[in-house]
VODOVO-18669 format. One record per residue: residue in one letter; x, y, z of N, C-alpha, C, CB in turn. Coordinates in steps of 0.2 Angstrom, whole numbers, padded with zeros to 4 digits, always signed. Glycine has a CB too. Example, Ala and Ser with C-alpha at 12.3 -4.5 7.8 and 13.67 -1.06 7.14 Angstrom:
A+0066-0028+0039+0062-0022+0039+0066-0016+0039+0057-0022+0045S+0064-0011+0035+0068-0005+0036+0064+0000+0039+0070-0003+0029
This chain:
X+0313+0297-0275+0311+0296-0268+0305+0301-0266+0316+0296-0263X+0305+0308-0269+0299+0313-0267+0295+0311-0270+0299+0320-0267X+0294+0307-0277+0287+0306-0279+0285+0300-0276+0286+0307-0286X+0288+0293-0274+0287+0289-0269+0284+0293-0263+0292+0286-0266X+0286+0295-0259+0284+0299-0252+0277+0303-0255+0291+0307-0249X+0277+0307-0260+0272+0309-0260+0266+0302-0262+0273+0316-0266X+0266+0300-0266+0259+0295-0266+0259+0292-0260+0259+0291-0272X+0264+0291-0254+0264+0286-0247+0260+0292-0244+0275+0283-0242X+0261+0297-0245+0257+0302-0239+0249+0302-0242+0260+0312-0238X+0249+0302-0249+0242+0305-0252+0237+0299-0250+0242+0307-0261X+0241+0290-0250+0236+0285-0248+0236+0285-0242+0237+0279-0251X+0240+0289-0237+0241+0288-0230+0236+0291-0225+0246+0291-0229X+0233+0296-0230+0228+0300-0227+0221+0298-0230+0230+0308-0231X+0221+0293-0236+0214+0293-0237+0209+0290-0234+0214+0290-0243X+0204+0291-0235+0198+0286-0228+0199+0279-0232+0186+0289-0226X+0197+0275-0226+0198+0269-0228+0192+0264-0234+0198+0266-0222X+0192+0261-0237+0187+0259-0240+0189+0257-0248+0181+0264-0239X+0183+0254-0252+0189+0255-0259+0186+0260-0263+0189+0248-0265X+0190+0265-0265+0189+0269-0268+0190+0275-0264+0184+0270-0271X+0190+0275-0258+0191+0281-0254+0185+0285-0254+0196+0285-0255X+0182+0285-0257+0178+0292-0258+0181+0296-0260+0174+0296-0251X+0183+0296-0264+0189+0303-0266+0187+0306-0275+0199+0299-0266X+0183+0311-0277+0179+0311-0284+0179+0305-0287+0181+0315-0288X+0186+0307-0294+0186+0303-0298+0188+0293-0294+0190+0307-0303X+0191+0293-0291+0194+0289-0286+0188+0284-0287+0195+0293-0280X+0183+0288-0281+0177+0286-0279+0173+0284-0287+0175+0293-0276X+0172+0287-0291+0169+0287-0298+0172+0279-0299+0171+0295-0305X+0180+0281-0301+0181+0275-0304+0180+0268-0301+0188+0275-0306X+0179+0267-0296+0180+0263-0290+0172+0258-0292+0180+0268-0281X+0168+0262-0290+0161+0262-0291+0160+0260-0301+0156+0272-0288X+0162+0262-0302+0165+0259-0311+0164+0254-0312+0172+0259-0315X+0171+0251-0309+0174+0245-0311+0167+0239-0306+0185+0245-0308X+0167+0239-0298+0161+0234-0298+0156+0235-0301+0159+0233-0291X+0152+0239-0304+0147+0241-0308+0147+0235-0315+0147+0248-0309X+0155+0235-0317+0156+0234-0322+0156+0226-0322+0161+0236-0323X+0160+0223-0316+0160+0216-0315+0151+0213-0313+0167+0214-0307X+0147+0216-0310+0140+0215-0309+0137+0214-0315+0138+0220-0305X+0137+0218-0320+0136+0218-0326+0137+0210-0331+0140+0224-0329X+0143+0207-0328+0145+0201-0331+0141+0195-0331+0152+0200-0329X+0138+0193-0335+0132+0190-0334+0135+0181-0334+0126+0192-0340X+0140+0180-0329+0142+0173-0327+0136+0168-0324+0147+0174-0322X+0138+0161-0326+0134+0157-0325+0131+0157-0318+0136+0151-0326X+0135+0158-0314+0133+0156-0307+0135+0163-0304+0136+0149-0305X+0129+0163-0302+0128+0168-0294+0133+0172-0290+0126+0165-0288X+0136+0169-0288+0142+0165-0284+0150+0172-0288+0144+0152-0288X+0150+0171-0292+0158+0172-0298+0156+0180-0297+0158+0168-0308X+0153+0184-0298+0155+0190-0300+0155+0194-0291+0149+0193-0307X+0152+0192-0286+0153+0194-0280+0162+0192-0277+0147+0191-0276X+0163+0185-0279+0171+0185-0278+0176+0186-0282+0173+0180-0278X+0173+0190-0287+0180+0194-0292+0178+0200-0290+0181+0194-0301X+0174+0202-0286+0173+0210-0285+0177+0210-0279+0166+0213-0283X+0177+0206-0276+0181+0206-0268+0189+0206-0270+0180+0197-0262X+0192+0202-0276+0195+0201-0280+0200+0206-0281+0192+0199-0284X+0195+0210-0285+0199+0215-0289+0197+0221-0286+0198+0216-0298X+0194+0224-0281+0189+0228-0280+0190+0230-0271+0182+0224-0282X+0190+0223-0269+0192+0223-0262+0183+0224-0257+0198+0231-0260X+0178+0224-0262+0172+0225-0259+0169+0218-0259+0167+0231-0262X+0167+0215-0253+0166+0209-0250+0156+0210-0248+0174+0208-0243X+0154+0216-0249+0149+0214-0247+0142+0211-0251+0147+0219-0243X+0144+0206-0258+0140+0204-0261+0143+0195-0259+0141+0208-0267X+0146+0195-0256+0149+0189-0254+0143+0187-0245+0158+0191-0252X+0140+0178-0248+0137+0178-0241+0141+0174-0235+0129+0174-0243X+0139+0178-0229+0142+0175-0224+0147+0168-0221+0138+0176-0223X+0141+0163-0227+0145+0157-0226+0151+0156-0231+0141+0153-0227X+0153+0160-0235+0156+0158-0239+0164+0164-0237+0150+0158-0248X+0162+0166-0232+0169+0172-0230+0172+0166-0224+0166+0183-0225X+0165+0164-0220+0168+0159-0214+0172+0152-0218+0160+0156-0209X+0169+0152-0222+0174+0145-0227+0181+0145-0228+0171+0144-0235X+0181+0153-0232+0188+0157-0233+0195+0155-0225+0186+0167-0232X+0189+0157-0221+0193+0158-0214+0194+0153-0210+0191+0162-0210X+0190+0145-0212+0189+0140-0211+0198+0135-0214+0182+0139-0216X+0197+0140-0221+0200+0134-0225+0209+0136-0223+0198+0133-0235X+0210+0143-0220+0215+0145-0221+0219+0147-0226+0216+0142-0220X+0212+0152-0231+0214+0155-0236+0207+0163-0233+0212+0150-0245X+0210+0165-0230+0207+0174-0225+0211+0179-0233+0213+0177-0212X+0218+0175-0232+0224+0182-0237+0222+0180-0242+0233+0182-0236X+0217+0178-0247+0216+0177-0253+0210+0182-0254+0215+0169-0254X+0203+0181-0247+0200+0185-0250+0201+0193-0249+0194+0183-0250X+0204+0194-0240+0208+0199-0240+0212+0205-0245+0212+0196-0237X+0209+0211-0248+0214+0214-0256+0220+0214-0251+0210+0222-0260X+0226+0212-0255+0231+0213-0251+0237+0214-0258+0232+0206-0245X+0244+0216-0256+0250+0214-0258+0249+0205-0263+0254+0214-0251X+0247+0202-0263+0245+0196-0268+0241+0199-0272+0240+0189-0263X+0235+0203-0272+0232+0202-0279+0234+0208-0283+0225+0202-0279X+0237+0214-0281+0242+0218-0284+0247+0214-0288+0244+0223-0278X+0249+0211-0283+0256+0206-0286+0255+0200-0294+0258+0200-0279X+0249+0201-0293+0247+0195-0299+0243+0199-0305+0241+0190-0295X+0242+0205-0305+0240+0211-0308+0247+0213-0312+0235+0216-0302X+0253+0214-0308+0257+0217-0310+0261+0212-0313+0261+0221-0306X+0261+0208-0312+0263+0198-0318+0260+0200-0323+0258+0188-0315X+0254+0202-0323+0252+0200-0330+0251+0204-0335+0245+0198-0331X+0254+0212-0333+0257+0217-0335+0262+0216-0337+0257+0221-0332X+0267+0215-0334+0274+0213-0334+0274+0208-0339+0277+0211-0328X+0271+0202-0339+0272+0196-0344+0268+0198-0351+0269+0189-0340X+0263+0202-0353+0260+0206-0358+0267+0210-0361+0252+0210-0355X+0269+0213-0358+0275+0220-0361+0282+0218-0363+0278+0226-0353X+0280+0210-0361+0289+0208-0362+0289+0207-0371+0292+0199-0356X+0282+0206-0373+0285+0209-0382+0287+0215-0385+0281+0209-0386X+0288+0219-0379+0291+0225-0380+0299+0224-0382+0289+0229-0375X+0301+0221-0378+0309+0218-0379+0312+0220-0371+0314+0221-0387X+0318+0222-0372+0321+0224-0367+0325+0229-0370+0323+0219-0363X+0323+0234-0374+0328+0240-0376+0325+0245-0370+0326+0245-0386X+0331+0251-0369+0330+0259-0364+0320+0259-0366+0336+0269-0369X+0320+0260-0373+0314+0264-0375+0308+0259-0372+0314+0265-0383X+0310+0252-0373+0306+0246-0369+0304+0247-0361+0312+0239-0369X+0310+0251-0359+0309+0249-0349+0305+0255-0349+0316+0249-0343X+0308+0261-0353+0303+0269-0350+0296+0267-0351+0304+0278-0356X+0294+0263-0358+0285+0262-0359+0284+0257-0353+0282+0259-0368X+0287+0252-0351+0286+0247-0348+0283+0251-0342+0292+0241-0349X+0288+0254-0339+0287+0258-0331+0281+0263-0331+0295+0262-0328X+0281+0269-0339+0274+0272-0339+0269+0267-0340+0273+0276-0344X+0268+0262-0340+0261+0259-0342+0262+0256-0333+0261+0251-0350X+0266+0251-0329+0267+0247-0325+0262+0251-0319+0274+0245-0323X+0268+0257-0317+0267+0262-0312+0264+0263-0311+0269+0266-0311X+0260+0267-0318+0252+0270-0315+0248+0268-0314+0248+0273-0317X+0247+0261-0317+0242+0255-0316+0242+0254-0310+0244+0248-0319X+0247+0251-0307+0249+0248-0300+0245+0255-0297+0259+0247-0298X+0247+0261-0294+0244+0267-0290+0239+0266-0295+0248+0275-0290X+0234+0269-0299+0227+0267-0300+0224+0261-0296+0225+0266-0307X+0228+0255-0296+0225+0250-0292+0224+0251-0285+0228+0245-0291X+0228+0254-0283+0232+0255-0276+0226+0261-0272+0241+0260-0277X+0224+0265-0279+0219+0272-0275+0212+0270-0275+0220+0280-0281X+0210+0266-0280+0202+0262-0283+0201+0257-0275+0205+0254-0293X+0204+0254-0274+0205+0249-0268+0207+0249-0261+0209+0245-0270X+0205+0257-0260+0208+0260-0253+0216+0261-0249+0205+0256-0250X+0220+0259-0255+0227+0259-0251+0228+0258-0245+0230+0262-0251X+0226+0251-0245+0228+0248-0237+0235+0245-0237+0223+0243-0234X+0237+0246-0231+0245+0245-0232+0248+0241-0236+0248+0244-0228X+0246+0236-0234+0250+0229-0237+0249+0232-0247+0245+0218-0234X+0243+0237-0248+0245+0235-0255+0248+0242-0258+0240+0232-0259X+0249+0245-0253+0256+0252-0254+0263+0250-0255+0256+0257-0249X+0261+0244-0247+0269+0243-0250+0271+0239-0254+0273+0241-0244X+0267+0234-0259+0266+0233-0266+0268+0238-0268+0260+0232-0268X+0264+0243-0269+0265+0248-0273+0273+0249-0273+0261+0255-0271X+0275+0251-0268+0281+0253-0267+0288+0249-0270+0281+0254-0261X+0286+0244-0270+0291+0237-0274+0289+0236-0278+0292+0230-0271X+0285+0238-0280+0284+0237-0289+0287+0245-0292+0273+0235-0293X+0286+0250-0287+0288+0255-0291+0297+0256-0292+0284+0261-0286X+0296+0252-0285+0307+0252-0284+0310+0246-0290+0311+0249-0272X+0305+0242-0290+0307+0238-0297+0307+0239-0303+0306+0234-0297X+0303+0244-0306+0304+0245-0310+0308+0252-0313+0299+0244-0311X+0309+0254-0307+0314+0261-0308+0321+0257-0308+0313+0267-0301X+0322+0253-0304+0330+0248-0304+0330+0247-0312+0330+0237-0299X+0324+0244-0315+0325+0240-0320+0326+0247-0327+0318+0233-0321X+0322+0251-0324+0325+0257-0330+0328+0262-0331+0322+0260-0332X+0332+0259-0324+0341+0263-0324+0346+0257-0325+0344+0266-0315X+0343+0252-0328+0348+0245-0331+0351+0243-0325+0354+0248-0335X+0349+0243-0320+0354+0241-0312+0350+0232-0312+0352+0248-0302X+0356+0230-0308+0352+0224-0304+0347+0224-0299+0356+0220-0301X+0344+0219-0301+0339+0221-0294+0340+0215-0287+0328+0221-0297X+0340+0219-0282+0341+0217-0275+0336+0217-0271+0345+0220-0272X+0331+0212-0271+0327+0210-0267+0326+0215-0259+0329+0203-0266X+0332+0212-0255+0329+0215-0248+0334+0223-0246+0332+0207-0240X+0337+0225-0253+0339+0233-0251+0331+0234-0253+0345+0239-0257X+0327+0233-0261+0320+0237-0260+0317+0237-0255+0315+0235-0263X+0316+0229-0252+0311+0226-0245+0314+0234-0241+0315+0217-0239X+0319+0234-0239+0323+0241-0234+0320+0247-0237+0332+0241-0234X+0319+0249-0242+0319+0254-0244+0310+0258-0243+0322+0254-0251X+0307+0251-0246+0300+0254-0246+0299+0252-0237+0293+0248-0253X+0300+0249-0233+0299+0249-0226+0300+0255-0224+0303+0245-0222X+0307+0257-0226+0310+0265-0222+0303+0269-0224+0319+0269-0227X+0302+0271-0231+0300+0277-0234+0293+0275-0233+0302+0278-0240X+0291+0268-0229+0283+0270-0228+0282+0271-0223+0277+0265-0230X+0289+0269-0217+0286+0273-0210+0288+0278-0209+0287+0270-0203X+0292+0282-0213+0295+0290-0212+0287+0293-0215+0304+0294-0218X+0286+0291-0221+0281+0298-0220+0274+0296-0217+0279+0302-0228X+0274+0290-0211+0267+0285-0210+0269+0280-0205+0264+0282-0215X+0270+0285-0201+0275+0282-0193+0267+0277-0189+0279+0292-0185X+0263+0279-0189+0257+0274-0186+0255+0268-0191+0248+0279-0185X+0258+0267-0196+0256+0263-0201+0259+0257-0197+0259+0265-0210X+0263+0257-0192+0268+0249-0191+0262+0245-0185+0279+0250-0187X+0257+0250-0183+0254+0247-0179+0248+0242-0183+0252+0251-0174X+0248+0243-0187+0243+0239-0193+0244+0231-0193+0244+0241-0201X+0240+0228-0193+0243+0222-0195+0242+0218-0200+0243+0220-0191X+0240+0221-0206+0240+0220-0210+0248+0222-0214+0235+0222-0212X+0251+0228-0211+0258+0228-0212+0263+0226-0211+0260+0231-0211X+0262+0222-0205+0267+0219-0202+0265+0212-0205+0268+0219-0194X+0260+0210-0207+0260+0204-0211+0262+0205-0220+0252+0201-0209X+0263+0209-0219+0262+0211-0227+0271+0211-0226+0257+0220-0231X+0275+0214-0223+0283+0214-0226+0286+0209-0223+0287+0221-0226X+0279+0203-0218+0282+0198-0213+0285+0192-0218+0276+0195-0207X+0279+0194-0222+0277+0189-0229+0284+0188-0231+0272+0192-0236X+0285+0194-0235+0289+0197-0240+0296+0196-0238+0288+0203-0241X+0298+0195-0230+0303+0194-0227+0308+0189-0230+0302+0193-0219X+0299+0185-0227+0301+0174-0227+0303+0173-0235+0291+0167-0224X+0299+0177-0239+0300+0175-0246+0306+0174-0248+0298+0178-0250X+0312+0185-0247+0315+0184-0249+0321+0180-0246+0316+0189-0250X+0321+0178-0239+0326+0175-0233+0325+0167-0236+0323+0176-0224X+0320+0165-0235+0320+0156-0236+0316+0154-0242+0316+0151-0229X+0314+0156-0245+0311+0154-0252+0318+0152-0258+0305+0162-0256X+0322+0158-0258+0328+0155-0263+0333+0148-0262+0333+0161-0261X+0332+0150-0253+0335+0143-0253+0333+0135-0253+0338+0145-0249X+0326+0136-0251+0323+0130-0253+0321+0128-0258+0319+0129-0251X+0319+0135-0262+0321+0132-0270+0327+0127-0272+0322+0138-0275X+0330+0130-0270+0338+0127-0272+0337+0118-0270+0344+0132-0266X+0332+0117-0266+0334+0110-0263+0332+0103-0267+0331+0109-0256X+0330+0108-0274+0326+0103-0279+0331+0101-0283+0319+0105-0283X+0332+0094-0284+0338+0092-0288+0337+0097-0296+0338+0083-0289X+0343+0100-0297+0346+0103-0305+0344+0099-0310+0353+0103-0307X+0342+0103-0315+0342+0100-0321+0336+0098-0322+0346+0095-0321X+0333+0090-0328+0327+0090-0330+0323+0092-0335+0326+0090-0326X+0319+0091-0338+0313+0095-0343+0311+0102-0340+0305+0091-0342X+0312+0106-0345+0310+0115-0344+0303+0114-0341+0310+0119-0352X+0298+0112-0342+0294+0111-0339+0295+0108-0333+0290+0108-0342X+0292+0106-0330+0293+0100-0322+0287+0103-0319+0302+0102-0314X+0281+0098-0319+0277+0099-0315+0277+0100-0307+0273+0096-0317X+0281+0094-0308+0286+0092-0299+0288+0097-0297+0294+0087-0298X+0293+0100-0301+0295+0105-0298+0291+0112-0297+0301+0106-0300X+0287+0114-0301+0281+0118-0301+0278+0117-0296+0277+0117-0306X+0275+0111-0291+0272+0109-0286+0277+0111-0279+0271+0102-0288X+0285+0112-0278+0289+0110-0275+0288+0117-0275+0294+0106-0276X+0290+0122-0277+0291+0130-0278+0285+0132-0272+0291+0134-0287X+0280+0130-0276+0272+0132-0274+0274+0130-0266+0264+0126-0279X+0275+0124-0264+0275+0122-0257+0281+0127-0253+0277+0114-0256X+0285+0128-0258+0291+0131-0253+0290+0139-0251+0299+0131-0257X+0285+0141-0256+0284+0148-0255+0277+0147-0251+0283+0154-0262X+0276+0144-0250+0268+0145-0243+0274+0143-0236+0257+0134-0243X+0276+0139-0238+0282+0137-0230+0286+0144-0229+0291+0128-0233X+0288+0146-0233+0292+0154-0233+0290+0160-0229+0291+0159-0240X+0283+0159-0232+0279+0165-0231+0277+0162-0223+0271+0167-0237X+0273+0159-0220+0272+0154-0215+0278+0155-0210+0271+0147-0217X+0283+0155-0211+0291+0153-0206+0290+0162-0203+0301+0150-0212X+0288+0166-0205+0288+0172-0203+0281+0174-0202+0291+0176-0206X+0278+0173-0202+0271+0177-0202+0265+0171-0198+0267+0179-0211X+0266+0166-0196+0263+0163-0192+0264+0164-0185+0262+0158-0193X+0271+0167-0180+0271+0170-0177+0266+0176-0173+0274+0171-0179X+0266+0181-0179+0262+0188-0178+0254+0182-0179+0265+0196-0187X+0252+0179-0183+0244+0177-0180+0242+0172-0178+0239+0178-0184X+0248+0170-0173+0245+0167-0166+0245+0172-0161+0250+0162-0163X+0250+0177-0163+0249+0181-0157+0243+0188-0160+0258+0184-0154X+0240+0188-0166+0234+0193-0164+0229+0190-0165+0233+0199-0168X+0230+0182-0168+0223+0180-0167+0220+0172-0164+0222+0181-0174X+0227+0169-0161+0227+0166-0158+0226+0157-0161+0224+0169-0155X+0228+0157-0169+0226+0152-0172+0230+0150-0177+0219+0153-0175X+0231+0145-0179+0237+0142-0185+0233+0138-0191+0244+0136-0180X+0234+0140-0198+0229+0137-0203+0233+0131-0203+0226+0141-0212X+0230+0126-0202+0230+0117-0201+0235+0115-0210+0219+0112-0200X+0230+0119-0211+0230+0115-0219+0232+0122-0224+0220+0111-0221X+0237+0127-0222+0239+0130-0224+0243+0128-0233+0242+0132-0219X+0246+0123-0232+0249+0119-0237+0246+0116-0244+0251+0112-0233X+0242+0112-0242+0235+0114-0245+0232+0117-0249+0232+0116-0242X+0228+0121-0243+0226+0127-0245+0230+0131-0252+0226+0132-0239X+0238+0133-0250+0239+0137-0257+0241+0136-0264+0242+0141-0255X+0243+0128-0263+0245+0125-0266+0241+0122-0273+0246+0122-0262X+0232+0124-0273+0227+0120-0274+0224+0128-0274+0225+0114-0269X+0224+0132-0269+0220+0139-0272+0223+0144-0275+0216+0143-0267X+0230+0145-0272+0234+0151-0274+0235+0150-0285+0243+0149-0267X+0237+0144-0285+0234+0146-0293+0228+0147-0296+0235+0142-0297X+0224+0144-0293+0217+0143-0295+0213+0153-0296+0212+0137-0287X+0216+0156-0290+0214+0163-0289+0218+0168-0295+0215+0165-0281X+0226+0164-0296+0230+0169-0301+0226+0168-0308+0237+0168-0302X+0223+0161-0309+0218+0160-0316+0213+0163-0315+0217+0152-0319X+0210+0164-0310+0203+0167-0310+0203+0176-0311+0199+0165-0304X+0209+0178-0307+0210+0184-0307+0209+0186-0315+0215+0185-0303X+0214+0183-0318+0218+0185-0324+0211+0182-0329+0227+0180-0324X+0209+0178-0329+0202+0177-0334+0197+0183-0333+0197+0170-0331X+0196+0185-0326+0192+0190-0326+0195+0198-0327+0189+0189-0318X+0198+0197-0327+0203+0204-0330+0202+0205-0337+0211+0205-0329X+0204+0198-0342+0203+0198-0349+0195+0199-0350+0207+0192-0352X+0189+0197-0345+0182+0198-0346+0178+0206-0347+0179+0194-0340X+0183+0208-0342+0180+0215-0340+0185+0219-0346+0182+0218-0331X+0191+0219-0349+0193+0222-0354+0191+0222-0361+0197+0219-0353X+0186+0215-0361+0186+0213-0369+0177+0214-0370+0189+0203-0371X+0175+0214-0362+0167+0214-0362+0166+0224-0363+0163+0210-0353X+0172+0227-0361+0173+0234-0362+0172+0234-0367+0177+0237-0360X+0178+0231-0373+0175+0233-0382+0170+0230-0384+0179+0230-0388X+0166+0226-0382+0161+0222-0384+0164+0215-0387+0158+0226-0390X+0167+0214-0385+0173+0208-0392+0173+0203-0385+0185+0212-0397X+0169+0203-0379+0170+0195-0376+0168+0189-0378+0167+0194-0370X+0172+0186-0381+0167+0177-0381+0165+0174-0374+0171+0170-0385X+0158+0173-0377+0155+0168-0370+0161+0162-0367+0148+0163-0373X+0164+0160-0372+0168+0154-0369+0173+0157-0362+0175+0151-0376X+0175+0165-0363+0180+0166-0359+0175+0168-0349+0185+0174-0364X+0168+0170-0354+0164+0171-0348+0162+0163-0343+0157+0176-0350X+0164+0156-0347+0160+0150-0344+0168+0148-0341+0155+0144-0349X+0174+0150-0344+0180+0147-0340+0181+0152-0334+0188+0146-0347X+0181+0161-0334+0180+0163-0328+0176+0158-0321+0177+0170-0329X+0169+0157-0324+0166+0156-0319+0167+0149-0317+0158+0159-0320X+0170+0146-0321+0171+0138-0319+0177+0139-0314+0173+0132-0327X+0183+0143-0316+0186+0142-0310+0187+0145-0304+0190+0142-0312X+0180+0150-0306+0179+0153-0299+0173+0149-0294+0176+0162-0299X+0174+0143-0299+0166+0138-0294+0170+0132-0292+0157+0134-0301X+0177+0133-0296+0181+0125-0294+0187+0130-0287+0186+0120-0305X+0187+0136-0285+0189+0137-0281+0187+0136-0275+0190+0141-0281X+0179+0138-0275+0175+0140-0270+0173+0134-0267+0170+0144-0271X+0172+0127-0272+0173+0121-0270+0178+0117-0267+0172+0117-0274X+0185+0120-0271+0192+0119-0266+0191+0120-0258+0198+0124-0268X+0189+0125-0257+0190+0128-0251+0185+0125-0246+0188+0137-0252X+0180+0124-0250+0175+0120-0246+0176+0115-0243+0171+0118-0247X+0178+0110-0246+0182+0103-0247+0187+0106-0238+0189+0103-0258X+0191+0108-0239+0196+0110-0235+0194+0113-0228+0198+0115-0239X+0189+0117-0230+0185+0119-0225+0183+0115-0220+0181+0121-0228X+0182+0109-0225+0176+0101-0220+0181+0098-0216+0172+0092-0226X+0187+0098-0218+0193+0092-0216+0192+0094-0206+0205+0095-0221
């Protein structure tokens, strides 16, 4: 718990922005968009939305295309939040599980996760919602390398407690209160509406792949559209939609563009992997538009 506390105070204090200004922080920050700029994608368009992406820096993005975001009822997609941390730490987690699941498995699994996660966390300004990311991926992976079960809403409780003790102004954010409002509805009504899909069937089920997807936007929604009627006075029409149709579209793009920037780092990118990033970051932005018009 003190080395939690300690990294909740060190991003608690940092000036806002991505990278903070903080040397190396700052160095690496300025790195990685330098890096995605570099990526010589087909269209225009793709390497300013994965910067916003992975980066959180939105000012290579043009005007119309943020109002479209906010149009379609996808603001928390391009928002760096708790979502793209979360989809970062999937594909870490789902890469390590050839590790197996021995003791020796969870200690490498949690040294590789952890610091990944806090490098993300410090590169991207640590803004709340993706500390207290931090903080559930740090309390999950510590559950999982003490062999314990893991319990959803003790973590929810634990990373809440420990980010307003040492960051008592943090609850007037509201990115915070949308960030564990989220997280509430997930763990409270997601389980159980999963449940309402008949048992059984093909291991695959695209149906039911489609049904999960709807139940976790309805989840998140049953708590958090509350809080932004009341700060912002508006309700996304087409929420349903929207995530159902973008929310994968941004976990394939994310995750293409991470294998780009990794492989274009050794030299060893194929072009094929740079025209499938930029196809699905062009078949997003067309979603949204679409959406946008309704």
């Amino acid at each position: 718990m003190g080395v939690l506390g300690s990294l909740c105070y060190y991003t608690a204090v940092m000036p806002p922005g991505a990278g903070g200004g903080l040397g190396w922080i700052g160095e690496a920050a300025a790195g990685l968009r330098g890096a995605i700029d570099a990526l010589p994608f087909p269209h225009e368009s793709t390497a300013p939305l994965l910067k916003a992406f992975l980066t959180g820096d939105r000012s290579g993005l043009p005007r119309e295309t943020v109002a479209m975001f906010r149009r379609s009822g996808a603001s928390h997609l391009l928002a760096l939040s708790g979502l793209h941390i979360g989809i970062i730490y999937t594909i870490f987690s789902r890469t390590l599980l050839v590790l197996g699941h021995s003791p020796a498995a969870r200690i490498i699994r949690f040294l590789i996760t952890v610091p990944a996660a806090l490098l993300f966390t410090l590169i991207t300004g640590a803004s709340p919602s993706i500390v207290r990311a931090l903080l559930f991926i740090t309390l999950s992976e510590l559950t999982a390398l003490l062999g314990r079960h893991r319990q959803p809403l003790r973590i929810f409780s634990v990373a809440l407690t420990l980010q307003l003790v040492i960051s008592p102004t943090v609850i007037t954010s509201v990115g915070f209160q949308l960030s564990y409002s989220a997280m509430l509805g997930i763990f409270l009504f997601f389980p159980p509406m999963q449940r309402w899909y008949p048992a059984g069937g093909p291991r695959f089920n695209p149906v039911r792949r489609l049904w999960e997807m709807a139940a976790l936007s309805i989840a998140c929604q049953l708590t958090t559209a509350p809080l932004a009627w009341l700060y912002f006075h508006t309700f996304p029409r087409y929420f349903l939609i929207t995530n159902i149709l973008a929310l994968p579209l941004t976990t394939v793009c994310i995750s293409l563009g991470i294998g780009t920037l990794v492989l274009s780092g050794l030299g060893l990118c194929p072009t094929f992997l740079l025209t499938a990033t930029d196809a699905i970051a062009t078949l997003l932005l067309r979603c949204l538009e679409i959406i946008a018009a309704m």
